[in-house]
C-alpha positions as CSV (number, residue, x, y, z in Angstrom):
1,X,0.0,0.0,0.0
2,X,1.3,3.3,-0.9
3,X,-0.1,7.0,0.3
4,X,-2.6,8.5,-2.4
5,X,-0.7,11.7,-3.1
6,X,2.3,9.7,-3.3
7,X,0.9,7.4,-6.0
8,X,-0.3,10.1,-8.0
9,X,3.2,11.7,-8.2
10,X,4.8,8.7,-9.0
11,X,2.4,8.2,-11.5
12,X,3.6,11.2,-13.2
13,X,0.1,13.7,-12.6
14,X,1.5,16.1,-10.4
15,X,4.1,16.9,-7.7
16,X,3.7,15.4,-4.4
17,X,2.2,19.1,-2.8
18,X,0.0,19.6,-6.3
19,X,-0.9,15.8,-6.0
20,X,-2.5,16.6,-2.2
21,X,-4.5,20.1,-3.7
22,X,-5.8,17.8,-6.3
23,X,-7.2,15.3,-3.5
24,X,-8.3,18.3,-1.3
25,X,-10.4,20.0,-4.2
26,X,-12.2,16.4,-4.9
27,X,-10.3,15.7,-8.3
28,X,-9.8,11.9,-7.3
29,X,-11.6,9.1,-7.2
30,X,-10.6,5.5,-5.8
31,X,-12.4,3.1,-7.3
32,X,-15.5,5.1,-8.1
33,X,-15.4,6.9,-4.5
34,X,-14.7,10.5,-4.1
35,X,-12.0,11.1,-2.0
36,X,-10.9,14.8,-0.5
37,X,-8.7,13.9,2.6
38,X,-5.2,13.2,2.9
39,X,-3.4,10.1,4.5
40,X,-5.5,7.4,2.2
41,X,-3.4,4.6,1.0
42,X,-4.0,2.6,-1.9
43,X,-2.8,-0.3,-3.4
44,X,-1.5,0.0,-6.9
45,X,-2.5,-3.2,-8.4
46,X,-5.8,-3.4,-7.5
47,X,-7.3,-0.2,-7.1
48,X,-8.4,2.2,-9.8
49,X,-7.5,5.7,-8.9
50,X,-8.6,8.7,-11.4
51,X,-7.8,12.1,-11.5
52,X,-10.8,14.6,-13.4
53,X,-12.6,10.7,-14.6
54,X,-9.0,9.5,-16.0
55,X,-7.7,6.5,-15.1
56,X,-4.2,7.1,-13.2
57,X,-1.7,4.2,-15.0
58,X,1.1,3.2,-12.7
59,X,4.6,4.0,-14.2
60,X,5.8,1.7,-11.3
61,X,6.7,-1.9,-12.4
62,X,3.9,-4.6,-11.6
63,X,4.9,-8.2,-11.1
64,X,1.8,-10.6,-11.2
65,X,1.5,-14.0,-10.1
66,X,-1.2,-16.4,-12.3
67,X,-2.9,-19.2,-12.4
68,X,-3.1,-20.3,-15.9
69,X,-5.9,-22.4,-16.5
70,X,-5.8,-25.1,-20.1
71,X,-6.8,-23.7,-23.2
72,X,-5.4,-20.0,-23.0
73,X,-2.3,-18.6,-25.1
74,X,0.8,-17.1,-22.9
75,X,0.5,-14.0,-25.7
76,X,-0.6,-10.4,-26.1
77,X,-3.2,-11.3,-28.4
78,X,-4.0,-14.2,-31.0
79,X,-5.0,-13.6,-35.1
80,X,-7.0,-16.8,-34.6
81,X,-9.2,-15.1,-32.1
82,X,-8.1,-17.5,-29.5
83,X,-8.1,-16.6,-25.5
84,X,-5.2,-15.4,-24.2
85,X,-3.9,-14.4,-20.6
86,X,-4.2,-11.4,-20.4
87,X,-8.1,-11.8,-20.6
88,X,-7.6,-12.7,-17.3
89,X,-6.3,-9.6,-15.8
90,X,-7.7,-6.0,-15.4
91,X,-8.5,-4.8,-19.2
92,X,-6.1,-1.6,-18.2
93,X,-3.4,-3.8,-18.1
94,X,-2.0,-4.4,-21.7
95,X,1.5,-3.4,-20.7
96,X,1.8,-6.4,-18.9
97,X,3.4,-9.4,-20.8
98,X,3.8,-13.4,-19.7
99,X,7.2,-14.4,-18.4
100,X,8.3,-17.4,-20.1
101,X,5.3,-19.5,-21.7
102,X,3.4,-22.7,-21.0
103,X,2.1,-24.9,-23.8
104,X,-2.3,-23.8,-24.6
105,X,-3.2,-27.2,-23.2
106,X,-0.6,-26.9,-20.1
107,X,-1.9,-25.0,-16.7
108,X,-0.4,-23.7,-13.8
109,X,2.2,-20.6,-11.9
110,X,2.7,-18.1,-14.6
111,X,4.3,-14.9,-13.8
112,X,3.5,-11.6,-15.8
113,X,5.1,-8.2,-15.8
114,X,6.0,-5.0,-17.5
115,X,10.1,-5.0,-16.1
116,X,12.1,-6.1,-18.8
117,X,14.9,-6.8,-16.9
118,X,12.8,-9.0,-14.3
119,X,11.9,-11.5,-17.5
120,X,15.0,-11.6,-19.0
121,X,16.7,-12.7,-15.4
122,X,13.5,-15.4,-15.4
123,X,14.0,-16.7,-19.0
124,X,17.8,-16.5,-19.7
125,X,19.4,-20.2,-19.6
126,X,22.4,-18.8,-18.1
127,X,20.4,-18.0,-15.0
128,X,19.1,-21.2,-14.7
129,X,15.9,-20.6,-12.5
130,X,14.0,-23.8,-11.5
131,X,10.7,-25.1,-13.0
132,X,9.3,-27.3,-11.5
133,X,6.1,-29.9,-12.8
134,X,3.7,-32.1,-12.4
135,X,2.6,-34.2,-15.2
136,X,-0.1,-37.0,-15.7
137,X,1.2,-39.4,-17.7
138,X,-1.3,-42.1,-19.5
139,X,-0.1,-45.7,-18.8
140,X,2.5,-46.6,-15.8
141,X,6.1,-44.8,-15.7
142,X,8.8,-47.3,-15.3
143,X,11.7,-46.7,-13.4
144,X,14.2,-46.9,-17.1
145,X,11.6,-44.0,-17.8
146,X,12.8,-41.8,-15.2
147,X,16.6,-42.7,-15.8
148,X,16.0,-41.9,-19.9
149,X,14.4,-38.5,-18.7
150,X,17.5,-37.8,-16.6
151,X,20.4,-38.7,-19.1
152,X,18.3,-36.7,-21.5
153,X,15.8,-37.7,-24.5
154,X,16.7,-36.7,-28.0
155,X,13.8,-34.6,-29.7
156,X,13.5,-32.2,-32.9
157,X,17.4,-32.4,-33.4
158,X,18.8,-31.5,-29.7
159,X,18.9,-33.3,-26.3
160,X,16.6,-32.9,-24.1
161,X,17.2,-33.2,-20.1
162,X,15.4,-33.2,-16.2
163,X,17.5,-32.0,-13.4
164,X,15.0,-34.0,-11.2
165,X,12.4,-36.2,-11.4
166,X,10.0,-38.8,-9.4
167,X,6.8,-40.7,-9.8
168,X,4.0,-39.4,-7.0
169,X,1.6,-41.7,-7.2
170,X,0.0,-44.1,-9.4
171,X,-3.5,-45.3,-10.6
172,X,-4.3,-48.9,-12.7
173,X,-4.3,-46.3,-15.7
174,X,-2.1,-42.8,-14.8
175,X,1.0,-41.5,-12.8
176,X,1.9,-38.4,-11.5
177,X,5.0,-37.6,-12.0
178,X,6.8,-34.4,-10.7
179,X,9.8,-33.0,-13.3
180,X,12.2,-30.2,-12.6
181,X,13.3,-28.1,-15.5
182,X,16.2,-25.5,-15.3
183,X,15.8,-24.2,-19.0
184,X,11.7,-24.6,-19.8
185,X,12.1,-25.1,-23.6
186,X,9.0,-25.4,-25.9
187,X,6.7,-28.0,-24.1
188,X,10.0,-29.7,-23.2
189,X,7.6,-32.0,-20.7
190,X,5.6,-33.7,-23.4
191,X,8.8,-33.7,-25.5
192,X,10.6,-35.7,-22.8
193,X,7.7,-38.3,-22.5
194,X,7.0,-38.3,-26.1
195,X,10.4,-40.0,-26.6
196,X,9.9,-42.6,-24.1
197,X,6.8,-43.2,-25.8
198,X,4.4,-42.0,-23.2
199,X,2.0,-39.4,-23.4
200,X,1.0,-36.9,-21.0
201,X,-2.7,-35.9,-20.6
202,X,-2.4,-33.4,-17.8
203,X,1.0,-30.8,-17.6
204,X,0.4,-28.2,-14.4
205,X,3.3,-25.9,-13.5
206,X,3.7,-25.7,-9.6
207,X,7.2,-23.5,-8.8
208,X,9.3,-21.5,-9.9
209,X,12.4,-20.5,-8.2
210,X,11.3,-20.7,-4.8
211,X,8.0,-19.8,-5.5
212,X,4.8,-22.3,-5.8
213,X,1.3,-21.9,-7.2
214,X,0.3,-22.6,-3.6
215,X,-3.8,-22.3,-3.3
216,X,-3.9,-19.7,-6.1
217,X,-7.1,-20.8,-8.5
218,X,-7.1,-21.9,-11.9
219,X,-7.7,-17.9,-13.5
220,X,-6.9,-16.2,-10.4
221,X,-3.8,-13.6,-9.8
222,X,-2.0,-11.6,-7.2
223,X,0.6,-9.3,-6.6
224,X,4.4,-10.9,-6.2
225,X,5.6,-9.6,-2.6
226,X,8.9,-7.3,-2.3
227,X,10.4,-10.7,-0.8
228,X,9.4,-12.6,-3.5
229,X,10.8,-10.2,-6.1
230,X,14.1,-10.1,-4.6
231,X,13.9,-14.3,-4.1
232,X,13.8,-14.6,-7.6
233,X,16.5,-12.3,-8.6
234,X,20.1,-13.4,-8.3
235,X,22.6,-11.2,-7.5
236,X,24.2,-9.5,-9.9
């Protein structure tokens, strides 16, 4: 939460003193209410301030936490008409790109934001942040399966590799099986099955770096904490 007159300076409407005359003369609105006293906080993801019936657009960088549901495109927008993330989020919000990518069928932690540098330290392989899965797989997983998966499955011309992986549990027809990914090429997953011959019917994302989806819902969001941020960022 930040102070209201601070927000709107930040934001680039006015200095911090003009910011406060604006408030006292009743020039803002928060979320729809008129507001003419000083000391109100808001919180700069979620709220909607404007000033004079604009909306207020926050130069500050946002960090967003989703969870992607099946059947939605990690992109801006789709020629094909086709869902994408960012229908998910507030409409406001087009700066906002997805960090990395999971597969349209595939589900689960997706971050988004509009800091460049943030992405880049996310996605580069030379940072190696940690993915980690869990995938259904149709049929039962044999233990050579999870050895092939380690010493790394050849697919579309390059070698592909898990740092980890185990089976969860099992059903007569399914296992779960959990996969850790430093590099998150395209659907590497399925590609990795795919050459042992299995297919997998479920893919879900559940951390990355030392963050997990935890009880986030399928098309919900929030806001990544300061902590968080830093967590994910190595050092320089």
């Amino acid at each position: 939460m930040v102070r209201l007159q601070k927000y709107l300076a930040e934001a680039g409407v006015a200095s911090r003193r003009a910011a406060e005359k604006l408030i006292l003369n009743g020039h803002v609105r928060v979320n729809g209410r008129l507001i003419r006293e000083l000391g109100g906080k808001v919180d700069p993801v979620k709220d909607a301030v404007e000033v004079d019936g604009e909306l207020v657009k926050p130069r500050r960088k946002l960090y967003i936490a989703l969870h992607k549901p099946p059947r939605y495109l990690c992109t801006r927008s789709d020629p094909h008409g086709r869902r994408t993330v960012l229908k998910l989020l507030p409409p406001d919000w087009t700066v906002l790109y997805p960090v990395g990518r999971l597969d349209y069928e595939s589900e689960g932690l997706l971050f988004l934001t509009n800091d460049g540098d943030f992405a880049l330290r996310l996605t580069h392989p030379r940072y190696g942040v940690r993915k980690v899965y869990e995938a259904v797989i149709e049929g039962k997983v044999e233990r050579g399966v999870i050895r092939k998966i380690l010493a790394g499955v050849e697919s579309e011309g390059e070698v592909l590799k898990a740092l980890a992986a185990k089976v969860l549990s099992w059903t007569d027809t399914h296992t779960l099986v959990q996969v850790e990914l430093a590099e998150g090429k395209n659907r590497e997953v399925r590609r990795l099955f795919a050459g042992c011959g299995l297919e997998v019917v479920r893919l879900v994302r559940t951390r990355i770096g030392p963050i997990r989806i935890g009880e986030l819902r399928p098309g919900k969001w929030r806001a990544l904490t300061d902590n968080e941020i830093k967590s994910l960022l190595p050092p320089t």
